[in-house]
C-alpha positions in Angstrom: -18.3 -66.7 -36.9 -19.2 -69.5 -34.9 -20.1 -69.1 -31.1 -16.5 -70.5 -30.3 -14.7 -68.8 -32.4 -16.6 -65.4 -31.1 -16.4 -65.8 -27.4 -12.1 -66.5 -28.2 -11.9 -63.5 -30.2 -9.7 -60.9 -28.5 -9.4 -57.0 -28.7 -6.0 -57.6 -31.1 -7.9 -59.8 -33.5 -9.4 -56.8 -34.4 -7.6 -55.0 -37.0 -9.9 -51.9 -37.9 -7.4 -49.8 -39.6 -7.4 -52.6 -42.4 -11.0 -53.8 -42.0 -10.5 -57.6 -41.1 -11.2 -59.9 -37.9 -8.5 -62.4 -37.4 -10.0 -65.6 -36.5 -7.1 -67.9 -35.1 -8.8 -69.3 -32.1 -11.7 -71.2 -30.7 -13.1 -71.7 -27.5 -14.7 -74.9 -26.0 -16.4 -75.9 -23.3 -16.3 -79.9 -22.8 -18.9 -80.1 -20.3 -17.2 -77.5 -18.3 -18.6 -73.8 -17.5 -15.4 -72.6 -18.2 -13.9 -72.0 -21.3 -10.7 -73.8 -23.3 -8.8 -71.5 -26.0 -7.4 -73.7 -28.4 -7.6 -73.9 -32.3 -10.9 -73.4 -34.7 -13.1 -76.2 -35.5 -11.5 -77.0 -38.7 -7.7 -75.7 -40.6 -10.5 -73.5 -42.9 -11.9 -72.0 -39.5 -8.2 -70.2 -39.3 -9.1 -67.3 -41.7 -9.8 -63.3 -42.1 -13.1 -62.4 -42.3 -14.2 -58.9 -43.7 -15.2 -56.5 -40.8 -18.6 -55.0 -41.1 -18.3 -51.1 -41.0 -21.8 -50.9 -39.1 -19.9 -53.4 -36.7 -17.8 -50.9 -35.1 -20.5 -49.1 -33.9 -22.1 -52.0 -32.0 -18.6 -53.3 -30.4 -18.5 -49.9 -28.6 -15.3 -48.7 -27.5 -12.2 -50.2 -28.8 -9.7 -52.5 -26.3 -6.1 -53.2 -26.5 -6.0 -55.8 -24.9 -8.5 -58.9 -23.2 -11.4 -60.5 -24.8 -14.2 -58.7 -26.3 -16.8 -60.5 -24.5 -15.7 -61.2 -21.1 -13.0 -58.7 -20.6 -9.7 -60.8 -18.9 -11.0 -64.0 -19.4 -13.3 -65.5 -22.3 -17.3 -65.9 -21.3 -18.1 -68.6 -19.1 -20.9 -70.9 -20.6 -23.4 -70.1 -18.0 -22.8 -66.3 -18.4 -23.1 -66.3 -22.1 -26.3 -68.9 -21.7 -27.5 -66.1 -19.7 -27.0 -63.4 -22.3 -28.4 -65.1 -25.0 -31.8 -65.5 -22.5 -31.3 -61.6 -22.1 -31.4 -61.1 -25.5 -34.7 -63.1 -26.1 -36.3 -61.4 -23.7 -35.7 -57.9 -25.5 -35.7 -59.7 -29.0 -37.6 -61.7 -30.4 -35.4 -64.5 -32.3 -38.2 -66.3 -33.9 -36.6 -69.4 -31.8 -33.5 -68.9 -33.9 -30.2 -69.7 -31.4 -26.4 -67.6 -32.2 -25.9 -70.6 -34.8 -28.8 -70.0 -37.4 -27.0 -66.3 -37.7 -24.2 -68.2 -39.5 -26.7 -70.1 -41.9 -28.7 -66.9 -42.3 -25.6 -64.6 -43.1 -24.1 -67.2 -45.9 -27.5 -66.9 -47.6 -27.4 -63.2 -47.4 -24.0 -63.5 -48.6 -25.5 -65.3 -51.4 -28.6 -63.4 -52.5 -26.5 -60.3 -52.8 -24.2 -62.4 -55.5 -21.5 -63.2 -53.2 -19.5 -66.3 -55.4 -19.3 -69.2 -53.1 -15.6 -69.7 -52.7 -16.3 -66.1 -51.1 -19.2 -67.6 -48.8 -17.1 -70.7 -48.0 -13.7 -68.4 -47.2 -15.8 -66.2 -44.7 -18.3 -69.4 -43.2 -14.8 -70.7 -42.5 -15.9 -73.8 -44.1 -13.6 -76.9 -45.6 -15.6 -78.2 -48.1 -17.6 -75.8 -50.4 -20.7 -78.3 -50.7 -21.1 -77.9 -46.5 -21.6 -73.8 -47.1 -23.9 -74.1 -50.5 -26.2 -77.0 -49.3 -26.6 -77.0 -45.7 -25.9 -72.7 -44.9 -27.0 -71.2 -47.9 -30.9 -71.7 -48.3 -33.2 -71.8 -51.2 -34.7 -67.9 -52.0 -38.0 -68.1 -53.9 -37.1 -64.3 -54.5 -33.8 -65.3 -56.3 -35.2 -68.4 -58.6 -38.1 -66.1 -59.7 -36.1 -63.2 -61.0 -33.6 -66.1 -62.3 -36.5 -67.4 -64.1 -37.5 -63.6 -65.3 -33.7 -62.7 -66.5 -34.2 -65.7 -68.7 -36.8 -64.7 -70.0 -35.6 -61.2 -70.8 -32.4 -62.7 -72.4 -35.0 -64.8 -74.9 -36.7 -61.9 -75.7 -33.9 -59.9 -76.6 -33.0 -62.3 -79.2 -35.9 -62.8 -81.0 
């Protein structure tokens, strides 16, 4: 999800009985520390994305109601600048920021055979070319066994 998207998300969004995140909102900042809930980044970025069972255990106990980061009221930017800086300091990112998670996930997606309408659906994406050539990235690991099955398949007929 994007950072937006994440820091509008609320307790309700979460459906865990069925297994899906509801992603209907998005929050901006506009130069402001304080954040605007209004609608996602684009009509795709209104969609139900698959929740992650090993999720549950990191978003600790379950809500009814509020935001799940920030409680009554959505993060401010300076407090979630401020966790990300936390999080560096106990990880290390590599210099990746919350963004390159996205890019990094819809190759994952990929390299485990995901089809890209599926990628696209979940990226909350528009336009199918914006998922497969700027968030999913090239695996050496993929076009060598591509290259192998090939070769497997010509063998077999001979």
């Amino acid at each position: 999800m994007r950072r937006g998207e994440v820091l509008a998300l609320r307790w309700e969004d979460i459906d865990v009985d069925g297994g899906w995140i509801h992603v209907s909102k998005n929050a901006v900042f506009a130069g402001r520390n304080k954040a605007v809930i209004g609608q996602p980044k684009t009509k795709k970025g209104e969609r139900d994305v698959p929740l992650a069972p090993a999720l549950l255990e990191h978003l600790g106990p379950l809500s009814s109601t509020g935001y799940v980061l920030g409680g009554d009221a959505p993060l401010t930017l300076s407090a979630y600048n401020c966790a990300m800086k936390r999080i560096k300091k106990t990880i290390d990112l590599h210099g990746a920021t919350a963004h390159i998670f996205r890019h990094t996930y819809a190759s994952l997606l990929n390299a485990t055979g995901a089809q890209p309408k599926a990628i696209q659906s979940i990226i909350g994406h528009a336009d199918i070319n914006t998922t497969m050539n700027i968030y999913v990235h090239r695996d050496k690991e993929q076009e060598v066994e591509a290259v192998r099955n090939v070769c497997v398949k010509l063998a077999e007929a001979v």
